[in-house]
C-alpha positions as CSV (number, residue, x, y, z in Angstrom):
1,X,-10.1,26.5,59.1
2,X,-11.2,27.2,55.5
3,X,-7.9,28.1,54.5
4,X,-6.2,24.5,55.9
5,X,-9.3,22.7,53.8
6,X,-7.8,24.4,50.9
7,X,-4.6,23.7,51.4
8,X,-5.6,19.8,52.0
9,X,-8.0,20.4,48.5
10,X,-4.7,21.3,46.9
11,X,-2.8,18.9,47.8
12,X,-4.8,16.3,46.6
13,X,-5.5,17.7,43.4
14,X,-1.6,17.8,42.8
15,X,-0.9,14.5,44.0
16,X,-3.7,13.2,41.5
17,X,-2.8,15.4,38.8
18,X,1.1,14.2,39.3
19,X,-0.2,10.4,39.2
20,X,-1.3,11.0,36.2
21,X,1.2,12.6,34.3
22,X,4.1,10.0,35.9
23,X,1.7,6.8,35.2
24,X,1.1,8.4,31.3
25,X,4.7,8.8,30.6
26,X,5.7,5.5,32.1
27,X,3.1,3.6,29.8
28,X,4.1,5.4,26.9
29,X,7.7,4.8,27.5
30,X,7.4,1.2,27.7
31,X,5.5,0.8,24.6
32,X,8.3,2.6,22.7
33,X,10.7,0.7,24.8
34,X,8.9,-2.5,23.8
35,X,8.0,-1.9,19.9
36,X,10.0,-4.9,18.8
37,X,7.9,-7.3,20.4
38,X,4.4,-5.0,20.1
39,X,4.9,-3.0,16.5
40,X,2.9,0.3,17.0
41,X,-0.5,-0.8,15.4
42,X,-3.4,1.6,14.9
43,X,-4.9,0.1,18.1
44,X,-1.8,0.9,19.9
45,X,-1.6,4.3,18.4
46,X,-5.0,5.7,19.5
47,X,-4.3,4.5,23.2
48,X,-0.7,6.5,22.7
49,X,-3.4,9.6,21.8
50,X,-5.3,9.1,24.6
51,X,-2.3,9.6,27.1
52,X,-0.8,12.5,25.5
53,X,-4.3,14.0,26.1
54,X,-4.1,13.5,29.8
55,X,-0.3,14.3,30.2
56,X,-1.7,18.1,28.9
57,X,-4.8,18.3,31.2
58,X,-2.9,16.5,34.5
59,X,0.0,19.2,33.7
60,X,-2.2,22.2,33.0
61,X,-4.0,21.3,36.1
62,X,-0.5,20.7,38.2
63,X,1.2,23.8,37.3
64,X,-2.4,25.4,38.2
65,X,-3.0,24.3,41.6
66,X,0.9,25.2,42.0
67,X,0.1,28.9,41.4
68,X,-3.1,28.3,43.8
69,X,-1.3,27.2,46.5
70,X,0.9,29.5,46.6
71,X,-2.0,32.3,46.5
72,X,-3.1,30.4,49.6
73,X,-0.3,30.3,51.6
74,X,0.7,34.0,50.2
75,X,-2.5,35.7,50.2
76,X,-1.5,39.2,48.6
77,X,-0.4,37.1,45.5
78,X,-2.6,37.8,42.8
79,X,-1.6,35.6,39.4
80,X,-4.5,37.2,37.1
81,X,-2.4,37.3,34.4
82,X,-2.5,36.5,30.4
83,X,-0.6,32.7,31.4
84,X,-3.5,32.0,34.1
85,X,-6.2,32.2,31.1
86,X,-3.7,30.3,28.4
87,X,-3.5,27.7,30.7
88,X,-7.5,27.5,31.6
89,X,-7.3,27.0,27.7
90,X,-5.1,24.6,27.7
91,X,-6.5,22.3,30.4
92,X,-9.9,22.4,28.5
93,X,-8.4,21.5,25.3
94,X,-6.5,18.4,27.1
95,X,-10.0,17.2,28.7
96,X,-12.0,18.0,25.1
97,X,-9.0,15.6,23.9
98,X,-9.0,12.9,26.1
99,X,-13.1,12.3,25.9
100,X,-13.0,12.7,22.2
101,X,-9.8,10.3,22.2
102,X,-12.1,7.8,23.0
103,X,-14.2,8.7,20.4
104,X,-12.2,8.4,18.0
105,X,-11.2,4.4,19.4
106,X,-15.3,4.0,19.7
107,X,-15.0,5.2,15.4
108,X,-11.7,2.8,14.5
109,X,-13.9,-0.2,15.9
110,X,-17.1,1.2,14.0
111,X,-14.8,1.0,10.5
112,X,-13.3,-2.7,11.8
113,X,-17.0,-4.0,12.3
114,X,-19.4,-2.3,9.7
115,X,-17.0,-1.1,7.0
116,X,-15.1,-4.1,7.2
117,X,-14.2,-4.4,3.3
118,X,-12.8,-0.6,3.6
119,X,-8.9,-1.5,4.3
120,X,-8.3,2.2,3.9
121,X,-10.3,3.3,6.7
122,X,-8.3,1.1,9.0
123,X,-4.7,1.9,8.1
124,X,-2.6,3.6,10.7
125,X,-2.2,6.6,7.7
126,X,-5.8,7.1,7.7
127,X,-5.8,6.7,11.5
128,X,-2.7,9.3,11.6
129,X,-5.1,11.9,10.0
130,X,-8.0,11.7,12.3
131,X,-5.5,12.3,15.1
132,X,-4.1,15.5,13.3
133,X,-7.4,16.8,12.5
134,X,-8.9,15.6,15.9
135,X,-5.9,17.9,18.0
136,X,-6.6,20.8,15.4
137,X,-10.5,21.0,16.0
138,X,-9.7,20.8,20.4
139,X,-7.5,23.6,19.9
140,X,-10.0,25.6,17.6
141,X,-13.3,24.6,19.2
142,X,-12.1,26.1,22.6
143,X,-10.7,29.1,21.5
144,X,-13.8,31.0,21.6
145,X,-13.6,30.7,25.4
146,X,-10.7,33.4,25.2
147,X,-11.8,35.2,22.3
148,X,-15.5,35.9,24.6
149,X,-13.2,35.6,27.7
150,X,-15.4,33.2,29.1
151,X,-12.3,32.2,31.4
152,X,-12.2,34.7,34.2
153,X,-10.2,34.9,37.5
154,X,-12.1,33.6,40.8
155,X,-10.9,35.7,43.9
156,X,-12.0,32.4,46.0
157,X,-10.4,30.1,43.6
158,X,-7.2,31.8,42.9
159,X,-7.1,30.7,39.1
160,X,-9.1,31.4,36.1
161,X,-11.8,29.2,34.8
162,X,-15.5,29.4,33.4
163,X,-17.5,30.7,36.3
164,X,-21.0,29.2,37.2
165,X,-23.2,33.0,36.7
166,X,-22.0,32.4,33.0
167,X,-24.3,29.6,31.8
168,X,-24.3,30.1,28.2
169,X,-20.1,29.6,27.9
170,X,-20.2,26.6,30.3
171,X,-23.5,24.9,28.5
172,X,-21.4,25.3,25.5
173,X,-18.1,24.2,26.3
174,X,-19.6,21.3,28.3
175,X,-21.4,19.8,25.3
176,X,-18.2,20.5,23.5
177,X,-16.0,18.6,25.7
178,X,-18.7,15.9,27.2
179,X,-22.0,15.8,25.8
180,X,-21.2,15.3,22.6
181,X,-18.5,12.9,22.3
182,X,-20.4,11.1,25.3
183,X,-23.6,10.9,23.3
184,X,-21.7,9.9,20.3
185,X,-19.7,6.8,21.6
186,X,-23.2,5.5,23.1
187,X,-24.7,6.2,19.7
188,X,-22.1,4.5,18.0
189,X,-22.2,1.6,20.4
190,X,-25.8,0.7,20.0
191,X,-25.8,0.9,16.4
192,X,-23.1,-1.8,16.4
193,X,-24.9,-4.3,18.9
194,X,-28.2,-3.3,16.2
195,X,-26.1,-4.1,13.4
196,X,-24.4,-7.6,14.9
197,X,-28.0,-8.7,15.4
198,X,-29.5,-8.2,12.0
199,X,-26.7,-9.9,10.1
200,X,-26.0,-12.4,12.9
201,X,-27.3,-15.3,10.3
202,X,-25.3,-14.6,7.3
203,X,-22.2,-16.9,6.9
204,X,-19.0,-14.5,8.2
205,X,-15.4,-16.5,8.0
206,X,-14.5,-17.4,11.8
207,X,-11.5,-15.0,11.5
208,X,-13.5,-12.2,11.0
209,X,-16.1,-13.1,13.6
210,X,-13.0,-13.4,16.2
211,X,-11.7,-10.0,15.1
212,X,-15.3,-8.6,15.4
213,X,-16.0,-10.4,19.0
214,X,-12.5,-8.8,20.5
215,X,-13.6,-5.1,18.7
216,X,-16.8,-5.3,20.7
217,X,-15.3,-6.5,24.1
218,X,-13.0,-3.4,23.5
219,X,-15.8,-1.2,22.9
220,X,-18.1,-2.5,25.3
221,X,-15.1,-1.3,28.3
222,X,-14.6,2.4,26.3
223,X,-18.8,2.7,26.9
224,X,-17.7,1.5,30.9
225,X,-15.4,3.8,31.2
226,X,-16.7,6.9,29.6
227,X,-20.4,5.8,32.4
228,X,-17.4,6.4,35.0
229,X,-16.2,9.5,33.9
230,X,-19.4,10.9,33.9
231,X,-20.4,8.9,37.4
232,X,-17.3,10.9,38.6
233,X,-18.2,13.8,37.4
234,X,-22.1,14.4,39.0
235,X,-20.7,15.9,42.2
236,X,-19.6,18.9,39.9
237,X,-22.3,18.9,37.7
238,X,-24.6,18.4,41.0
239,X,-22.3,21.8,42.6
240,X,-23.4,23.9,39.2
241,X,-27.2,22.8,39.4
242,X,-27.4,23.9,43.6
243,X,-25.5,26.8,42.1
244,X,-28.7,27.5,39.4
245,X,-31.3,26.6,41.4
246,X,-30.5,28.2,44.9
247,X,-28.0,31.3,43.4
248,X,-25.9,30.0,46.7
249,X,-22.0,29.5,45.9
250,X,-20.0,27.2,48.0
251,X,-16.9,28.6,49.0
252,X,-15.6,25.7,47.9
253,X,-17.5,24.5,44.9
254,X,-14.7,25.2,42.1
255,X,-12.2,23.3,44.6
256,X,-14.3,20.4,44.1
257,X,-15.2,20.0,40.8
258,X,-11.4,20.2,39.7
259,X,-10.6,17.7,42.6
260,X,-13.1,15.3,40.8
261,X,-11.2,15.8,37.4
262,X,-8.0,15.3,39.2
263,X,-9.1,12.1,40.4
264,X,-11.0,10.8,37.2
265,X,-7.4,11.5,35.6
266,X,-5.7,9.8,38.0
267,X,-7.6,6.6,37.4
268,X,-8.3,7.4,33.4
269,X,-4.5,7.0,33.3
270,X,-4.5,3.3,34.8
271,X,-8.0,1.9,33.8
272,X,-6.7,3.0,30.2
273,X,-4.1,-0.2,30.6
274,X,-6.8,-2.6,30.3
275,X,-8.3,-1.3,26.8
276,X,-5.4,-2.9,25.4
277,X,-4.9,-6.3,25.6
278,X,-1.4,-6.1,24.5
279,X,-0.8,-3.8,26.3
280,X,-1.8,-6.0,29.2
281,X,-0.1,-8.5,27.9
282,X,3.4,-6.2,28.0
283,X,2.9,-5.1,31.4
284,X,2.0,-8.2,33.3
285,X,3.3,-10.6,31.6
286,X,6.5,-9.4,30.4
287,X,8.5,-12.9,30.2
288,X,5.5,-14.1,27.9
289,X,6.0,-11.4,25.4
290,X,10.2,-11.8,25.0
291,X,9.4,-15.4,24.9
292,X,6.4,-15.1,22.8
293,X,9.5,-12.6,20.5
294,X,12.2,-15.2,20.9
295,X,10.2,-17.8,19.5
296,X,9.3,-15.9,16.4
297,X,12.9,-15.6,16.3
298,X,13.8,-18.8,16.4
299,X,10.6,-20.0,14.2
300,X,12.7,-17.7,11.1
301,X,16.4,-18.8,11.9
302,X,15.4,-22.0,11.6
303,X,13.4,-21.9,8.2
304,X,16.3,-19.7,6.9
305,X,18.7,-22.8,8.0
306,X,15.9,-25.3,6.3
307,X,16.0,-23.3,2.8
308,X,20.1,-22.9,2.8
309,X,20.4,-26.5,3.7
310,X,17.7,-27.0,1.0
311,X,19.5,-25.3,-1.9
């Protein structure tokens, strides 16, 4: 019985994990498809950052639950080997990506709202840089994990991970990944609803007021969908605290905090869509947008006809 629950775990975890990775390519794809009508802004960008992020965890995960599987179904298989803990490292640098991904959005809208006047800190150059130096730090602030080998092969599990007896490496790699990006986008949030209210009765040109309205809707969904990661997340976090309190492990308990992963990924992926609204706009309303291109088209053929006629 326990073995056909973890063969139906399994399954689901790969199904999820595969949703993911096909519904990330697919949305990049048709961004770069479309660029003539939607140029790659810094907006744009960042989202494009986000789902590189879960294409590395869903795969990490998929090609980990593959090896699992197998261990199931072939129970003399044992695949405690140097790949099993590169790609524990790996699928924790793809999840420290994706939640400070969303960080880094949270900081683009901070510059667009507060630093306003500072072009510089808005460019897609600048933007570029964070994203670099944002991919570097994931790789480097996990890598203690293998250095300590925090990641170790569970027997029950069949794949290598952080296990719950060692609290100090998951305390740390949590607040690495969760806590701190989490805390950071809330931070950042509430110091831009403080900020709209104390200069709320200074004259601001309407332009600026619409570009600082749209910034905050944006945010205001990041802050919703970070709550439901970490709603998503409390059966695993609530499977390490039985774990702490009573010293019981369920035989299951690993199963289900990466099946809660796979499924928050599975849904990241396509709630993602609707951070964007052009990228709303290019997905379900994709006669809009080649008319919306056409006309622009037409708008400059005609002024260039107006200025030969002219001269």
């Amino acid at each position: 019985m326990n073995i056909i629950i973890n063969i139906l775990i399994d399954i689901l975890i790969l199904i999820f994990s595969f949703t993911g990775i096909v519904t990330s390519f697919i949305i990049l794809i048709l961004i770069f498809y479309h660029r003539h009508q939607f140029p790659i802004n810094t907006s744009t960008l960042l989202l494009c950052n986000s789902y590189l992020s879960i294409i590395i965890s869903c795969s990490a995960l998929f090609d980990m639950f593959i090896h699992n599987l197998y261990s199931v179904i072939y129970q003399n298989i044992s695949f405690n080997n140097w790949w099993c803990y590169i790609r524990a490292y790996l699928l924790h640098v793809g999840l420290c990506l994706i939640y400070h991904s969303y960080l880094l959005q949270a900081c683009f809208r901070f510059f667009r709202i507060v630093y306003n006047r500072y072009k510089k800190l808005q460019s897609i150059r600048f933007i570029l840089q964070l994203i670099l130096i944002h991919w570097l730090l994931a790789f480097i602030l996990i890598m203690p994990n293998l250095y300590f080998q925090n990641f170790q092969y569970a027997s029950q599990a069949y794949h290598c991970l952080i296990l719950y007896p060692n609290f100090l490496g998951l305390l740390i790699t949590a607040s690495i990944v969760f806590y701190f990006p989490i805390i950071a986008i809330g931070s950042i949030y509430f110091y831009i609803m403080c900020y709209i209210h104390q200069t709320r009765h200074f004259s601001i040109e309407r332009k600026r007021q619409r570009s600082t309205q749209r910034d905050i809707i944006v945010l205001r969904r990041i802050v919703s969908l970070v709550g439901i990661l970490v709603i998503l997340s409390l059966p695993a976090i609530l499977l390490w605290a039985g774990y702490m309190i009573t010293g019981y492990l369920y035989i299951f308990s690993y199963h289900l905090q990466w099946l809660t992963f796979a499924f928050s990924l599975s849904i990241l992926s396509i709630v993602s869509i609707f951070l964007t609204p052009q990228l709303q706009e290019l997905l379900f309303e994709p006669n809009r947008s080649t008319q919306t291109s056409n006309n622009t088209v037409s708008t400059w053929t005609q002024t260039c006809e107006w200025k030969t006629t002219d001269v």
